[in-house]
N, C-alpha and C positions, 0 to 999 in steps of 0.2 A: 504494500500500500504506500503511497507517495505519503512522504512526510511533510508535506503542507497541510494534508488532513487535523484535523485536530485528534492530537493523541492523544489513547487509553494511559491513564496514570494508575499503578497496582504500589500500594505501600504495604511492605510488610515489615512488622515490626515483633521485636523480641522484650521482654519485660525484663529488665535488671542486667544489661546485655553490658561488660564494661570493653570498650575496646583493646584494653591490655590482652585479654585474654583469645583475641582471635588472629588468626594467622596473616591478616588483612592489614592487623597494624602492629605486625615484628613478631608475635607471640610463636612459639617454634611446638608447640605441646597439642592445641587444639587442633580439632578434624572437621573442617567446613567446608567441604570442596565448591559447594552450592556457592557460597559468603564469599570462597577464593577468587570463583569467575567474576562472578558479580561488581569484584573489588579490580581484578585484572585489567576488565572490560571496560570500568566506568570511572566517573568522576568521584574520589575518596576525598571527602573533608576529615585532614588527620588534627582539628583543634574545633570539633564542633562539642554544642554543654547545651543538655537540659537548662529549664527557665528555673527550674527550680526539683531536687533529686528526691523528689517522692512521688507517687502514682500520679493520683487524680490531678496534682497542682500540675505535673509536666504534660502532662493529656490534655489536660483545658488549655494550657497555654500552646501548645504544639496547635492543638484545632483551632483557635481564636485569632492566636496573633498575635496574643498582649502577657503583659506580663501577670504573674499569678495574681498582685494587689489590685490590678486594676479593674480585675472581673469577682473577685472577692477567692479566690483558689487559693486558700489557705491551706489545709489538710484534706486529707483522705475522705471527709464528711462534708467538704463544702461541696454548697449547688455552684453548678453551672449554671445562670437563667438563662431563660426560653430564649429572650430576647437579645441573647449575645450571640453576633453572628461569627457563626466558622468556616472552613476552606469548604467546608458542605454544602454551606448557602449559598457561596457566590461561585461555586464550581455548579451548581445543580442550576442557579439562576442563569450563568454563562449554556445549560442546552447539554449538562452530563447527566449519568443518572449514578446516582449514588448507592451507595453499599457499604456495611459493616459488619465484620464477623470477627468475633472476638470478645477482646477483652480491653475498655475504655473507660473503667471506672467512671460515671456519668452517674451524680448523687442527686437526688428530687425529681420529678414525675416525668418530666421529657425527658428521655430516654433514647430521642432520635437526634436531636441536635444540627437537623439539614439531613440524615441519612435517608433515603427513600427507602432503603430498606437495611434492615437487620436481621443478621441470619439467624443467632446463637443469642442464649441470656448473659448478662457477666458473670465472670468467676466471683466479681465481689459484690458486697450488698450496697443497694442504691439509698441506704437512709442514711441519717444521721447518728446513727450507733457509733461511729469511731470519731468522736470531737475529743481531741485533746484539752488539757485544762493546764492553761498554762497559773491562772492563779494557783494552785497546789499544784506545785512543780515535784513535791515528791511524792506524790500520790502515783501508783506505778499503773495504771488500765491493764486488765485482761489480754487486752488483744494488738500490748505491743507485741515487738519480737522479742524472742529469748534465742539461749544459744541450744534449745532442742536440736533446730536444722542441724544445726553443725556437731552435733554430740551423737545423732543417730543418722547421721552422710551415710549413703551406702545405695546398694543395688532394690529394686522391687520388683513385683508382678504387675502392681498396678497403682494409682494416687487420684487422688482430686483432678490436678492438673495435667495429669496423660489423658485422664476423660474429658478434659475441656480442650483442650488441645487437638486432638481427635476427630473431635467434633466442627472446631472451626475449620482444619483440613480438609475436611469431607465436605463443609457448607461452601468454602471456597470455590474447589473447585467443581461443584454442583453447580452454579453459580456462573463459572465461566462459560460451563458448557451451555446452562440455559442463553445467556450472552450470545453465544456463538449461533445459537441454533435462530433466533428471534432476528438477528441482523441476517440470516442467511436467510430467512423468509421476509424478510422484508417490514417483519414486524414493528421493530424498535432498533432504529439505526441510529439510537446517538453513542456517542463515545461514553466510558466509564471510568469511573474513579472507584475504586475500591480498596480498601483496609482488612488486610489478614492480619488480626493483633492477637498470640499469643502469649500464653503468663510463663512459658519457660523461657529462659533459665531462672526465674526467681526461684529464691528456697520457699519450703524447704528441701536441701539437698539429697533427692531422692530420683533416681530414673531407673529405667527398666535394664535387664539385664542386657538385651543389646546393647546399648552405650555404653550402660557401663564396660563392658567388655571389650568395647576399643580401645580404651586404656590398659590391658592389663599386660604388666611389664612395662609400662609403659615411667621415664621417670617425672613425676607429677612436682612441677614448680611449687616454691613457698614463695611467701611474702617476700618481698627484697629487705620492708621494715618491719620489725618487730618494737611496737613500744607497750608502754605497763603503764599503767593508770597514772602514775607521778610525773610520769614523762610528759603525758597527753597533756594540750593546748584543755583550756576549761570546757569548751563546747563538748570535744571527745569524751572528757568525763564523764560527761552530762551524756551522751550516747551510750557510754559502757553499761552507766547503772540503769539508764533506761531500759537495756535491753539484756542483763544483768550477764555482760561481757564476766565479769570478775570472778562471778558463785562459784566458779567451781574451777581446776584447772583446765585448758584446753594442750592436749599433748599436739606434738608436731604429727602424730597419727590421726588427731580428729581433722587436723587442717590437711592434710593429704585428704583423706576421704573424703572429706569436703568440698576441696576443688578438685578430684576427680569426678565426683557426682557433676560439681557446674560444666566441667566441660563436656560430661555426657548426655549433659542436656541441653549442651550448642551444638553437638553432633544430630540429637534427635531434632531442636528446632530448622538443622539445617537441613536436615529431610521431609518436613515438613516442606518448609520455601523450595525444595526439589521438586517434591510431586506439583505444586503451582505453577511452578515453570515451567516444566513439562508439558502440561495441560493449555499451558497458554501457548505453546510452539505448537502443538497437535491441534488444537481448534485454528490455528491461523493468526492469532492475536499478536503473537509477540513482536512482530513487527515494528506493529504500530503502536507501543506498547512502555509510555516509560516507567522501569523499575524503582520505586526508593527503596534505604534498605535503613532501620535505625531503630532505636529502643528510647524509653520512656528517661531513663535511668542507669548507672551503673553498678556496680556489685564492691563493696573494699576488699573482700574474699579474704581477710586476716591481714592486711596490709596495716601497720600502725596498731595492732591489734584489732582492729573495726571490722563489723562486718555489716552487711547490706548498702544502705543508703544513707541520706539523711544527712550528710554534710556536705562540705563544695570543696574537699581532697578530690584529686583529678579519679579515682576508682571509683568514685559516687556521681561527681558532676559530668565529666563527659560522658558523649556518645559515641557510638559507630553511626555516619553518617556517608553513606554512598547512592550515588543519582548514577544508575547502568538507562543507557539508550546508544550503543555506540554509532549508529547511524546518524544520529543528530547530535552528540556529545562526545569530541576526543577520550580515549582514557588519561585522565592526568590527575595529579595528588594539588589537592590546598594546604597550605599551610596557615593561614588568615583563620583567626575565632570567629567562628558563626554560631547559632543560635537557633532552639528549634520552633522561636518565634518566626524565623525569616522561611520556616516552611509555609504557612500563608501565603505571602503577598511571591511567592516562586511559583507554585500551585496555580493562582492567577494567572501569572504571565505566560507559563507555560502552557494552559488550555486557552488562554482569548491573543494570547502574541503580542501583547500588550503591556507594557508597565504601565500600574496605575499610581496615578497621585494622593487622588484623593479616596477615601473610603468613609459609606456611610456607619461603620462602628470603626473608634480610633485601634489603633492597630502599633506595635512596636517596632514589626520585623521590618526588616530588607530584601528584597530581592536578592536568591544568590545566582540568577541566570546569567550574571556578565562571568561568575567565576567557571560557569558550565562551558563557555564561551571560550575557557584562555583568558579572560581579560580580570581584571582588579574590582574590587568593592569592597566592602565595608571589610574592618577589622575588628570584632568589637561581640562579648556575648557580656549580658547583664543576668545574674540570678538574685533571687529572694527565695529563702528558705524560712516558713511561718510554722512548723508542722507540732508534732511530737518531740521532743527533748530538747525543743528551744523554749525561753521565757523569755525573747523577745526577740523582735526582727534581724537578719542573720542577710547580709546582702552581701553579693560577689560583685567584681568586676574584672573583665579578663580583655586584657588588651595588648597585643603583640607579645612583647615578651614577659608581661606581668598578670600575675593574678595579686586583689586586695580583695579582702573579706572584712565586714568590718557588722559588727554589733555592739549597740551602747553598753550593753554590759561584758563585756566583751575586751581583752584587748585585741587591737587592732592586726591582722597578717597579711607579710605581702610578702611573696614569692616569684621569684627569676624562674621560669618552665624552662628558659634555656640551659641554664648552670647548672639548676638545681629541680630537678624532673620530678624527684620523690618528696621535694617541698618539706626539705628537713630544715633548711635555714630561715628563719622569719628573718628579713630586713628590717621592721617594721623599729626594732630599735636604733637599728646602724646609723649613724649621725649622717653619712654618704647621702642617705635616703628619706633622711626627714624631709625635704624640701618637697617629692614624689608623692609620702604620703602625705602631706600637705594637700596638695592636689586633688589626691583623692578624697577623701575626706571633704572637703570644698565642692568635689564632685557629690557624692555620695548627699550632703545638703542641699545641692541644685534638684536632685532626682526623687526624691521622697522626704515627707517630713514621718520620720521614725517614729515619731512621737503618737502623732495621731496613727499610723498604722497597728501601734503598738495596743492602740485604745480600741480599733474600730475591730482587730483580731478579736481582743478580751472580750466584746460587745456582741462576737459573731457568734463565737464558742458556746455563750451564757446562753444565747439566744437557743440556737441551733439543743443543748443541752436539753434545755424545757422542753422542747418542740419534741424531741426524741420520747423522751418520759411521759409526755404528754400523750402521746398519738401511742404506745405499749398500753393503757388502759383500754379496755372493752375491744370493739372492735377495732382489730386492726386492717388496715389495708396497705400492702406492698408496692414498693415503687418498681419493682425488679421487670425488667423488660420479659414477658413473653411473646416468644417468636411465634408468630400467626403460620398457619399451614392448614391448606384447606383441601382434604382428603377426597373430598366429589371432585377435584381437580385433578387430581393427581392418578398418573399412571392409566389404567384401561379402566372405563364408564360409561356405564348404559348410553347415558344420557350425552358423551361424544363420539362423534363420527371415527368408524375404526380408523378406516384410511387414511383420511385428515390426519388422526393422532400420529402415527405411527410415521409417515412420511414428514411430519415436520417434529419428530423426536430422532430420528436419524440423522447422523450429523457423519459425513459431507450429506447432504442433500443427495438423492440417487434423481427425481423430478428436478429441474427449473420451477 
């Protein structure tokens, strides 16, 4: 198909996916051959970062545009409103039809967010059961993390998330075929956007014995850093007890198994995105077809002692972010910090050919089509971290060769990526670099008043809390998306034409 057409866009994303650990960017241990092509083939951003390294805040800000404050995407419980538009609106308004299967953390009653369709329910719940309280900061919730995952890593038969997984595999590429069959009848000829979002590799560290069994003899990486509670910057502390890193010892055998388990189940998610591919070359699609490849999130995997998410150390904040189209895209490596706010206004340009200026909901990102291009843009990612085991605003800025972190309770970190990769050295004292973080800091009061963020969180949380408790008395009603599927439609009935059925469920077409 001539690539002036307006092209299919297929994102598929991994849940806790840290770039370290895939082959794509240096990693020598992990088994992605799918991840490898894709990375071969296509445009690599090797300095791209979540808006902010927890689920739903970097999901809302990835679909939106903007950054987590400005839509209220504070933690794992906040709504996204109805009325906040995403690359779904104005990719479906632009003449695409939309689709999501998976897993998008999407908290209060819409459920579709711009999707025309949705294939699968989420793996997580759509209410407000997981709101942090940041006023009792030592009050520990249920349903943070502990170090279960990592104390019982190992092989299984089956889990939560092999069943959901599975499933979105199967809805996927159902999905295309139906795609393929409706444009070859002439039914529904517009182009597609669609989202394959699975929750592996998140913990807990568990996969099937296939994966696991790619590894075996295999010899499984450690940490580069090892720190211990006295070591750690005060936030990490504040993460440890959260997630109660200390209770008990972890030997260099749970951390092996550990990240044996996570790579075996970038092995499986990479089989997953195989059979996708696959199916999009076999119906005719791939063609015209551009791939993203990128995750919500990254994993610390025992780096610094930390594990999951939830701070802006390069193993939590960045992404794997790669754009495969080689027919309309050289393969070439970025170096430039982007943002997975600037997936929006790319998403645009790429289905209408267009940069736009202006937008009717305000928007953060940048276009990265000049860097698909060969050519220069923006340098520049911004986070905000509101979630769990912060008690107060937690902001990044990552630009050329510096990252600064800065929260009022907080002392202040600013780290050289070039020098110093594993961000063991804070400048942030060095007399050299008072003047920088001077700057920043200056910056940092241009972009947000901390203060009132700091209020409008506490104000969301309280809120959000009551409303949870509130709506648990008598009857309840669930916000959780159920996927519609209408069985008189489906497969052979009375009540349709055999022939008809049958010749347009055949794909190629045998009829014109």
């Amino acid at each position: 198909m001539a690539h002036n057409a307006k092209p299919n866009i297929l994102i598929l994303m991994g849940d806790q996916v840290t770039p370290a650990a895939l082959r794509a960017y240096g990693n020598t241990v992990s088994k992605t051959p799918r991840i490898d092509a894709l990375a071969r083939d296509g445009v690599v951003f090797d300095s791209a970062y979540c808006a902010s390294p927890l689920c739903a805040p970097s999901r809302y800000a990835l679909m939106a545009g903007s950054l987590p404050s400005r839509i209220g995407a504070y933690d794992n419980a906040a709504e996204l409103p109805a009325q906040t538009l995403t690359f779904a609106h104005y990719l479906r308004e632009a003449g695409y039809r939309t689709a999501l299967s998976g897993k998008m953390h999407f908290c209060g009653p819409d459920q579709l967010h711009g999707f025309e369709r949705r294939l699968t329910t989420d793996i997580y719940p759509a209410d407000f059961g997981w709101v942090p309280d940041w006023s009792n900061p030592q009050r520990r919730q249920s349903w943070y993390h502990n170090m279960s995952s990592v104390f019982d890593a190992g092989p299984c038969v089956r889990t939560n998330q092999l069943d959901f997984d599975d499933e979105v595999g199967y809805t996927v590429r159902q999905h295309l075929f139906d795609i393929a069959r409706e444009q070859a009848s002439g039914k529904d000829l517009r182009p597609f956007v669609m989202v394959a979002s699975f929750t592996h590799p998140h913990d807990p560290y568990a996969i099937a014995h296939e994966y696991w069994d790619l590894y075996e003899g295999e010899e499984i990486d450690l940490p580069k850093v090892t720190l211990g509670f006295e070591e750690s910057d005060p936030h990490s502390r504040r993460l440890r007890e959260a997630c109660e890193i200390d209770r008990e010892p972890i030997t260099r055998e749970h951390v092996r198994r550990a990240r044996r388990a996570y790579y075996g189940a970038l092995s499986y998610l990479d089989a997953q995105f195989g059979v996708i591919l696959d199916t999009l070359e076999a119906t005719g699609l791939a063609d015209n077809t551009i791939v993203i490849f990128t995750a919500d999130h990254g994993d610390m995997l025992g780096e610094r002692g930390l594990w999951y998410k939830m701070t802006f150390f390069e193993g939590a904040a960045r992404v794997p972010l790669i754009v495969h189209a080689p027919g309309r895209f050289a393969p070439a490596r970025v170096n430039a910090s982007v943002s997975h706010v600037d997936l929006l206004p790319t998403l645009v340009e790429m289905a209408t050919g267009e940069r736009r200026n202006a937008w009717p909901d305000a928007i953060d990102g940048r276009s990265l089509v000049p860097y698909l291009h060969g050519q220069s843009a923006h340098d520049e990612a911004i986070g905000e971290y509101l979630g769990e085991g912060a008690v107060a605003p937690i902001v990044m800025i990552r630009r050329e060769r510096y990252k600064y972190v800065y929260s009022p309770v907080d002392p202040e970190q600013l780290f050289d990526l070039w020098d110093d990769p594993v961000e063991l050295l804070n400048l942030a004292g060095d007399p050299r670099h008072e003047q920088r973080c001077a700057e920043f800091r200056a910056e940092v009061a241009r972009r947000w008043n901390l203060d009132d963020l700091h209020e409008a969180v506490l104000a969301s949380q309280r809120r959000r809390s009551f409303h949870f408790r509130a709506t648990r008395q008598g009857r309840i009603e669930h916000w959780d998306w159920q996927p519609r599927a209408d069985a008189n439609d489906r497969y052979i009935r009375s009540h349709l034409d055999l022939d008809s059925l049958e010749e347009n469920a055949r794909f190629p077409r045998v009829r014109p």
